[in-house]
Every structure is written in structure tokens, then in C-alpha cells.
C-alpha positions in Angstrom: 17.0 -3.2 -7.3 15.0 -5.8 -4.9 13.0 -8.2 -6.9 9.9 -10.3 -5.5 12.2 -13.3 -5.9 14.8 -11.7 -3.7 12.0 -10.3 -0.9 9.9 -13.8 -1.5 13.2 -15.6 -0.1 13.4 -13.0 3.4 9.7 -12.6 4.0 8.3 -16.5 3.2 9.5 -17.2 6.4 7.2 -15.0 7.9 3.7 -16.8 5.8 2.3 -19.6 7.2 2.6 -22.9 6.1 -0.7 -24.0 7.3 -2.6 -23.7 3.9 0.1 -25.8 2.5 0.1 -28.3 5.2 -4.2 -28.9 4.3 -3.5 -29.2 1.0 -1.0 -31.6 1.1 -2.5 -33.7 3.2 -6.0 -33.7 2.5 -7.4 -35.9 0.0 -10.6 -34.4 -0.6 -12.1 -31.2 0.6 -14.7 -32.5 3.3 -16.0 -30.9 6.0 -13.6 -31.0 8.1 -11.5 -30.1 5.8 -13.0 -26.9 5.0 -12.9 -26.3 8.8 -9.1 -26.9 9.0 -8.8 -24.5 5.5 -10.6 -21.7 6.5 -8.7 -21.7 10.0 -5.6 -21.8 8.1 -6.8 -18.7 6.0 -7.7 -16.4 9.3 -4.2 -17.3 10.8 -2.7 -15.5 7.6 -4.5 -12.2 8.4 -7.5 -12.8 5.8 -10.5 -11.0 7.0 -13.6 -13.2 8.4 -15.8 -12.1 5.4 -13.3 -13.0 2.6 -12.4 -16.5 4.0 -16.2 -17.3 4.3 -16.2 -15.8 0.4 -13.6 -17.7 -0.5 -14.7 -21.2 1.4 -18.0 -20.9 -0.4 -16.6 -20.6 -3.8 -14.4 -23.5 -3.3 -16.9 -25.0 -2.2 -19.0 -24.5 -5.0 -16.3 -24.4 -7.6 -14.3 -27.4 -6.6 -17.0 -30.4 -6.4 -16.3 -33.0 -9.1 -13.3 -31.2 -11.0 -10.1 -32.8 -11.2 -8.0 -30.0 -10.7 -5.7 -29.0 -8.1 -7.3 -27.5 -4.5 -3.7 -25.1 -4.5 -4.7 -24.3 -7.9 -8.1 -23.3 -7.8 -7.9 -21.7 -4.2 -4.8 -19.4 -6.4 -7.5 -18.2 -8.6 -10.2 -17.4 -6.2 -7.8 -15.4 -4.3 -6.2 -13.7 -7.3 -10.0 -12.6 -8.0 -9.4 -10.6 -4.9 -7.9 -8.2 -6.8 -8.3 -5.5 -9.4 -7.7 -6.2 -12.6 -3.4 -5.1 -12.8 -3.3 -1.3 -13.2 0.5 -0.9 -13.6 1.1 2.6 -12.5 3.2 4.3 -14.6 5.5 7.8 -14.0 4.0 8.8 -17.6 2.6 12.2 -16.9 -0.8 13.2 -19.1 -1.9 16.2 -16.6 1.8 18.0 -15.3 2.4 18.0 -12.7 1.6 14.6 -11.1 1.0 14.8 -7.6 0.7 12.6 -5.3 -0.9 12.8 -1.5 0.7 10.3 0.7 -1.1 9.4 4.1 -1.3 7.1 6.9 -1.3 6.3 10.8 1.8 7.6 12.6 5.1 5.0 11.9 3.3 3.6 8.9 6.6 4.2 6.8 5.1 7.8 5.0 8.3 9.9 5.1 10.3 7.0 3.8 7.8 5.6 1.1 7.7 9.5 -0.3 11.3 9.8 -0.5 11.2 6.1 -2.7 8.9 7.7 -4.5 11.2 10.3 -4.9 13.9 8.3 -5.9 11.9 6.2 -8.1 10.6 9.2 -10.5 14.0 10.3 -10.6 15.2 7.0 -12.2 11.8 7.5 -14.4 13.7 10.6 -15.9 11.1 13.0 -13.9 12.2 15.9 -11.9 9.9 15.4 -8.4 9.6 18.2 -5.6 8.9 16.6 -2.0 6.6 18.5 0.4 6.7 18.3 3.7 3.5 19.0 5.6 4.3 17.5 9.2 3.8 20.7 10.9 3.0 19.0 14.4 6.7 17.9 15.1 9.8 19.8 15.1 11.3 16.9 13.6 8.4 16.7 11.2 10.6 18.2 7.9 13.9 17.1 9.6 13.7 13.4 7.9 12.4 14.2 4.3 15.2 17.1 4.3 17.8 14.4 5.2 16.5 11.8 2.6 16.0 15.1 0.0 19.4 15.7 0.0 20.4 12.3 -0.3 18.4 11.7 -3.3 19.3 15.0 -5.2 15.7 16.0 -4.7 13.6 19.4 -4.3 11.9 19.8 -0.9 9.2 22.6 0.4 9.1 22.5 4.0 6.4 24.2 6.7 7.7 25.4 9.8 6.6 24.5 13.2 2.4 25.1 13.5 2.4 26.0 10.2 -1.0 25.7 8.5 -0.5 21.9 6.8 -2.8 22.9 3.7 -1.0 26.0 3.3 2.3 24.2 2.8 1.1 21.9 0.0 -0.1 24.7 -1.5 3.0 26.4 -1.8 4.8 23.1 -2.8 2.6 22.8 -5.5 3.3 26.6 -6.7 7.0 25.8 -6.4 6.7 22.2 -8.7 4.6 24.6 -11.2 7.2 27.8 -11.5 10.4 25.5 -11.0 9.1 23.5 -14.5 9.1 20.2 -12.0 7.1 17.1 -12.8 5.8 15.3 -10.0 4.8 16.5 -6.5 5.1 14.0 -3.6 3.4 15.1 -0.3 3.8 13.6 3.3 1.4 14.4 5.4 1.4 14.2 9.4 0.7 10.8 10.3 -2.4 10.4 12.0 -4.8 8.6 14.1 -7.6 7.0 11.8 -10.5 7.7 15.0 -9.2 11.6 15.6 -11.8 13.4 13.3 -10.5 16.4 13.5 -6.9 15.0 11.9 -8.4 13.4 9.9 -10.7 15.8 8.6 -7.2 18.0 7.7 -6.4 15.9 5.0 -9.6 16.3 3.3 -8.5 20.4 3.5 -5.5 19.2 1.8 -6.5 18.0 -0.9 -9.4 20.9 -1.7 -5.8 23.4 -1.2 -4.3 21.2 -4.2 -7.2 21.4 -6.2 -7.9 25.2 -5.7 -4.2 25.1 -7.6 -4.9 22.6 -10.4 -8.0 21.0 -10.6 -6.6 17.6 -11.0 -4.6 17.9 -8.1 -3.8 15.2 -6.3 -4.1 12.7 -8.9 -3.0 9.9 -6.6 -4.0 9.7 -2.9 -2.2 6.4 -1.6 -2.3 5.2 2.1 1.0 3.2 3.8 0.0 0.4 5.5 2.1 -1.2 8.5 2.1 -5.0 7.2 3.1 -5.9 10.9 -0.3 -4.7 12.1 -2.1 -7.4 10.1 -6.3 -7.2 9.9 -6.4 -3.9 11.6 -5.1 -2.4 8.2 -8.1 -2.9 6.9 -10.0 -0.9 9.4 -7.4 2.0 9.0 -7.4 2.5 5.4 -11.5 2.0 5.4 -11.2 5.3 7.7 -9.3 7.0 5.4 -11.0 6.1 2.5 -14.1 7.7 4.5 -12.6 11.1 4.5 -10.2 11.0 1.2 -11.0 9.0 -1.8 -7.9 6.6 -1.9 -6.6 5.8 -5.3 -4.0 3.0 -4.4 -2.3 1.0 -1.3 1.3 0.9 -0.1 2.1 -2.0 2.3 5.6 -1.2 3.8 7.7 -3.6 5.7 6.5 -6.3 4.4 10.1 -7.7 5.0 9.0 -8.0 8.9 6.9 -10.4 10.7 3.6 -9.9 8.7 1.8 -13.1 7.7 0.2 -10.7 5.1 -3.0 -11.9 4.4 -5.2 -8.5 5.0 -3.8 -7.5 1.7 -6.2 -10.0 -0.3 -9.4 -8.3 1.9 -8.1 -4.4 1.4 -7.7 -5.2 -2.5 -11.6 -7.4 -2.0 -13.7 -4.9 0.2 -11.8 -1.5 -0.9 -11.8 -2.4 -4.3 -8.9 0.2 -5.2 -5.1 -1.1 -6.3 -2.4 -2.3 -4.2 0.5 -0.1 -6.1 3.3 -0.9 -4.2 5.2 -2.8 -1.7 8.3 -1.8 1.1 10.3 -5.0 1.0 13.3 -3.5 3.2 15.0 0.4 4.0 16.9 0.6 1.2 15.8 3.3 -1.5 15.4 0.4 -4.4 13.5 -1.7 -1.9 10.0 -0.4 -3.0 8.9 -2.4 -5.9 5.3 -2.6 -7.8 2.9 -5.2 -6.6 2.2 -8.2 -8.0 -0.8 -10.2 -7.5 0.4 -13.6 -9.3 3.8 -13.6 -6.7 2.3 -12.8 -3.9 -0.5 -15.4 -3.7 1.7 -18.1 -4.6 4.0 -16.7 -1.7 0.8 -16.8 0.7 0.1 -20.5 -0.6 3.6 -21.4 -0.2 4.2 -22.2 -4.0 7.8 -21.3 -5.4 7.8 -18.4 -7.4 
């Protein structure tokens, strides 16, 4: 199993060291400081709006106190984010299912089959669905990792009606005594209504099964693609109410930052993160690591 420590040693590389380098050699937080900080913050992939949030509170916060700059710059970020929600395979409304979306290549079909895997070493017995009815290789990929994982899988055919297949999968995961559905969804492009607008049919299919269904509706996020996550999963969020963030490859060249401004303007969890291809390379978030990783601090 990856651990942050082991993905902090491969991706902190990849973080600038610019914060670090004000901090260390500034003295006091002047003007010019602030300048050279909150250029620092938007090389890191922090939205405009948050570094100007976060500037002001340093500003505010910091004068007279004899603490650490690193230390108090920690916290503001760390305010970024939710209060932790540890997501849990505990099921309280069977089954649990879970709607997985995104842009095309943002890691979906991968993330589900980690999911997948990861109920399975939960003790849960998930079905996959595969709703990627645009490509004729749409199923072929889940199918591959379903039978590597020792995992159920409901497939549509070519054209098939997307909304129609989770609907089956989730009559299958009900009449097979299963715990946990997992759906991928076609990936699409966040400005195509009509695409978009499919997932919204989607999740109304689901919930003409079981009105709890989905309980989860998580986006994957590219971490390569830096701020212009957060206009995707704002998109999304428009058309289905997203419950939770994955960031996948978070093991590439990402400086990272956007994370901090989806968890800050979305307001909704960041439940996971993709530190690598492996199944065991998707591990829970964790606020605390992460920022010290952004800020260059040893975990």
C-alpha cells in the first residue's frame, strides 16, 4: 500500500520551492514581501481569489505575533478545507453506490476499478458498471481490470442508452445480494451541454431504483492540468451535485495547488488521491500532509 510518505518522496519534486525560498529569507513580511509570497502561491496552481484571501489574512493575522510565517501561512491554508470527513466503506443505506465522472483521460475507468479493489479489501462485495457507450472500447478496460480484481461488471453495448445501463447494474448489485455499486461514466467535455446534461439522466435512472441512489457523486481530476480543474469540476458541480474530489496522478508534474481552491470555493471534500497505476496507489486525502508538502515542510 502507497503511503503519503512514500508519494511525498516522488511527487515533492514536482512543488515549488518558491514559498520556501520567501520564508526563509525574509525577515519580516513587508510589502514586498507579500508581493514575492503571493507570486510564489500563483506559480503552485492556487487560484487568484484564494492567494488574495490568503495574503489578507496573513496580513492581518501575522502583524505583531511571534510565531512562525511557515506556520501560520499552514493554518490559513489548512482552513481551505472541510473539516476531515474520512469516508468510510460502512454501508447505512445497501447498496452504496457511487457515480464516478469527469473530462475524458481524467483517470475514471482506473480510479473505479481502485475503488473496486479498495471495497474488496473493506470486506464488501462491489459490482462495476460500465456506462461508456460512445466507444467500442468503452467496457473493454473496466472488463480487463474486473477480471483482474475478482470483481462483478455490467456492461452496455455499443450506443446503448448510458442511463439504461446503470439502471440495470444497479438491479444486478440489488438481486446478486452485492454491496457497493461503482459507475464510470463516459468521460466528457465540461462545455458540451448536452453530455453533460446525460449525467444528470443518470443519476434520476438510480434514483428511480433506490431513492438514495447514488450516494456519492465524485469527479477525477487531472492534477497535470493545474487551475483549469477548478473550472471543470465547477461545471460539473452545475449539472450534478458533487459529493467529493478525486485528484489522480498526482505522482506527475502537477505543482498542485488548485486543490486548496477546489476544497475553498466548492466547499465539498477532497476523498481521495491517485499517487501512481498501481491498484493500492489510491490512498485517502490528507489535508495536514499535503500542505506541509506544498510548503516544503518534511512530513
Amino acid at each position: 500500500m502507497v503511503t503519503w510518505v512514500d508519494a511525498l518522496s516522488r511527487a515533492r519534486k514536482n512543488i515549488s520551492t518558491s514559498i520556501s525560498r520567501v520564508f526563509d529569507r525574509a525577515e519580516t513580511l513587508d510589502e514586498e514581501t507579500f508581493e514575492e509570497l503571493e507570486e510564489a502561491l500563483l506559480s503552485v496552481d492556487i487560484s487568484v481569489d484564494l492567494v488574495q484571501t490568503l495574503i489578507q489574512k496573513l496580513d492581518e493575522s501575522y502583524s505583531g505575533l511571534k510565531v512562525s510565517k511557515r506556520e501560520m501561512l499552514r493554518n490559513i491554508l489548512l482552513q481551505s478545507f472541510r473539516q476531515p470527513e474520512v469516508f468510510t466503506w460502512s454501508i447505512s443505506k445497501k447498496p452504496l453506490t457511487i457515480l464516478i465522472v469527469g473530462i475524458n483521460g481524467a483517470g475514471k475507468t482506473t480510479t473505479c476499478a481502485k475503488l473496486a479493489h479498495l471495497a474488496i479489501q473493506a470486506a464488501l462485495k462491489p459490482l462495476l458498471a460500465a456506462t461508456d457507450t460512445f466507444r467500442a472500447a468503452g467496457a473493454y478496460q473496466l472488463k480487463l481490470w474486473s477480471d483482474q480484481i475478482g470483481c462483478d461488471i455490467v456492461a452496455g453495448t455499443m450506443g446503448a442508452d448510458a442511463a439504461a445501463v446503470a439502471y440495470d447494474a444497479l438491479n444486478a448489485t440489488i438481486s446478486r445480494n452485492l454491496d457497493a455499486l461503482i459507475v464510470d461514466t463516459a468521460g466528457r467535455i465540461h462545455t458540451k451541454e448536452p453530455l453533460m446534461k446525460e449525467l444528470d439522466k443518470i443519476q434520476r435512472s438510480l434514483k428511480k431504483r433506490i431513492e438514495h441512489a447514488p450516494n456519492e457523486i465524485w469527479i477525477t481530476l487531472d492534477a497535470s492540468i493545474g487551475k483549469n480543474a477548478i473550472t471543470q469540476a465547477k461545471a460539473f458541480h452545475q449539472i450534478v451535485p458533487l459529493t467529493g474530489v478525486i485528484i489522480t496522478k498526482l505522482d506527475g508534474t502537477s505543482k498542485a495547488g488548485f486543490i486548496c481552491s477546489i476544497a475553498k470555493e466548492l466547499n465539498i471534500p477532497i476523498r481521495f488521491v491517485g499517487l501512481g497505476e498501481s491498484l493500492d496507489d489510491l490512498v485517502p486525502f490528507e489535508p495536514d500532509t499535503f500542505v506541509d508538502a506544498l510548503l516544503e515542510r518534511s512530513p
